[in-house]
N, C-alpha and C positions, 0 to 999 in steps of 0.2 A: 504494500500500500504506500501511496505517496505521503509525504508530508506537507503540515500546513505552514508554508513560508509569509511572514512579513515582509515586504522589500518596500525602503523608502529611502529617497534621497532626502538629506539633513543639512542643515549648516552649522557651523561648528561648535554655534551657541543654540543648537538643537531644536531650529525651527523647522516645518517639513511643510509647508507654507507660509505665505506673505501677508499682510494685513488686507481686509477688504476686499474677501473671496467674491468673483459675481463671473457673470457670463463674459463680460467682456474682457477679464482677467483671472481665467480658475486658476491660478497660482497665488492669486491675490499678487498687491503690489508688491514688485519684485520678484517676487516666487518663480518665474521662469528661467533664473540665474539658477536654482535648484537642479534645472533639467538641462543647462546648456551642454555638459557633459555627454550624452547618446546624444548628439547633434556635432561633434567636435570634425574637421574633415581632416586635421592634418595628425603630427605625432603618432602618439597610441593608434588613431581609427586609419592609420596609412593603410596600403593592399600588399597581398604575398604575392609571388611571383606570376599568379596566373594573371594579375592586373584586376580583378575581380573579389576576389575573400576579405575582407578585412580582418588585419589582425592586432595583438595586441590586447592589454587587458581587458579594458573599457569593453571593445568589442569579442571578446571570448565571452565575458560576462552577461552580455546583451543574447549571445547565440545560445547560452547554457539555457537563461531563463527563458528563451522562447521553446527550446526545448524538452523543457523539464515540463511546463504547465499544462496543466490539464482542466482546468476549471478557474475561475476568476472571482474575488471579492469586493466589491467596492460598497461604500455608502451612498444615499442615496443625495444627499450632497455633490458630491464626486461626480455620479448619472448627471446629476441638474444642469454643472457646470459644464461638463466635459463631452456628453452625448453630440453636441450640435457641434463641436471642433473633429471630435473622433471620425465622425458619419458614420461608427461601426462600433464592435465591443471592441475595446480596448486591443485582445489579443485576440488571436482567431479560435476562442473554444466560448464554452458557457459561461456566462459572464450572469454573476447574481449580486442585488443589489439589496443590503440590509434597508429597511423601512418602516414605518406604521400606518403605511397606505394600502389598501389592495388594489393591483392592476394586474391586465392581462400583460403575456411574457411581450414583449417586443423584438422582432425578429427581425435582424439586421442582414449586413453584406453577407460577413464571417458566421456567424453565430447568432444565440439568443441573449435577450438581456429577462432574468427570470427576477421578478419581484418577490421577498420573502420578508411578511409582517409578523411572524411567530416567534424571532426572537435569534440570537448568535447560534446557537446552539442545531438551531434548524436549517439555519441558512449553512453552516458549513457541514451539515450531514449530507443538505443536498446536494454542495461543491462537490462534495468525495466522491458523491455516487458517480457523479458526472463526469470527475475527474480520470476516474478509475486507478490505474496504477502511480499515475502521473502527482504532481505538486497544486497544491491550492495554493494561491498564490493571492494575498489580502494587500493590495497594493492601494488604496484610495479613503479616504481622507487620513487624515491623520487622530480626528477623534474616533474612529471606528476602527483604525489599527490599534489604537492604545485599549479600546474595549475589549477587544477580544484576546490581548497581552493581560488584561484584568483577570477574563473571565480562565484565565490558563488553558486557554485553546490557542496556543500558539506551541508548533516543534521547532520552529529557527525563527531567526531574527536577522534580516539583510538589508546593512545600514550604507548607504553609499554617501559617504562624510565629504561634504563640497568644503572648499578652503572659500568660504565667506560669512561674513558677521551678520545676519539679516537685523536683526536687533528690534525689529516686531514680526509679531503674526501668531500663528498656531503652531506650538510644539509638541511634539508627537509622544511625549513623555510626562506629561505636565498631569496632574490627579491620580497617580499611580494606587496610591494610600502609603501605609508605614509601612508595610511588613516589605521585606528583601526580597527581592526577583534574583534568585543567583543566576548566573550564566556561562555555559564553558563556551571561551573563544577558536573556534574551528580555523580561522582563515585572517590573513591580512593580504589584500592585494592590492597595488600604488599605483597609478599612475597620473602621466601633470597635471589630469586635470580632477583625480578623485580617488578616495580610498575606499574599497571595498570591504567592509567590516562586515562577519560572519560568527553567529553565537548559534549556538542550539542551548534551548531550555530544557533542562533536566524536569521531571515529572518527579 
């Protein structure tokens, strides 16, 4: 069975968006400085010799997790903002959307986007199914990553650490509670434009 991955890009002072989330700016302000890294054309994302593969961290990183996913998590947040830039789900599999709305699935290019009002717990039994052997992958917003790190339904944690100071916005760590979240660190991978930080959560 796959596992349930976290993956967020941060900034160093561990914001995972920018202030003043809206449709004309789902990163909120600034927040797209977050994601300039999988957009970078030179360094790390250069090509191998066929003129065509890119390689390199950034990009092995990019090719693993399209490979590994098999189902999709986001908030419904996330959907509100992001749906009308995407024109599609996110990745090309089942894309489910935490909420307290009932709607029918929306079926896009790639895939479906599946609405689930019953709670964390349900939504990512139905990733799994969907998923099958492959990774759930809980990539969208930052307060419904940090839920479901609450609710201890998270097996890794994939932090892609940007070298910048946002200094507002939403951080993806922020009402944990008191008790300690330990974590063993699996991975450190560098390059100029981002560090690829990798924890699996002990159960």
């Amino acid at each position: 069975m796959g596992r349930t991955v976290l993956s967020m890009s941060v900034s160093l002072d561990g914001f995972a968006a920018g202030p003043d989330v809206a449709a004309e700016q789902p990163m909120g302000r600034g927040g797209e400085r977050l994601h300039e890294w999988l957009f970078q054309a030179g360094g790390d994302r250069s090509v191998a010799a066929d003129g065509v593969t890119p390689v390199g961290v950034d990009a092995a990183q990019i090719r693993e997790r399209e490979a590994t996913t098999g189902a999709v998590v986001i908030g419904k947040r996330t959907f509100d903002v992001g749906v009308d830039l995407w024109q599609d789900t996110p990745f090309p599999v089942p894309c489910f959307v935490v909420t307290h709305e009932s709607r029918d699935p929306l079926t896009m290019k790639s895939d479906v986007f599946t609405f689930v009002n019953d709670g964390l717990r349900s939504t990512l039994d139905q990733a799994r199914h969907a998923a099958d052997d492959r990774n759930v992958l809980i990539m969208g917003g930052p307060t419904t990553g940090r839920q479901f790190v609450t609710a201890g339904l998270v097996d890794e944690i994939h932090l892609q650490l940007v070298p910048v100071l946002l200094g507002a916005g939403t951080r993806l760590f922020d009402d944990l509670g008191t008790d300690h979240i330990e974590l063993e660190r699996t991975a450190v991978l560098e390059s100029p434009h981002v560090t690829h930080l990798r924890f699996d959560v002990p159960k």
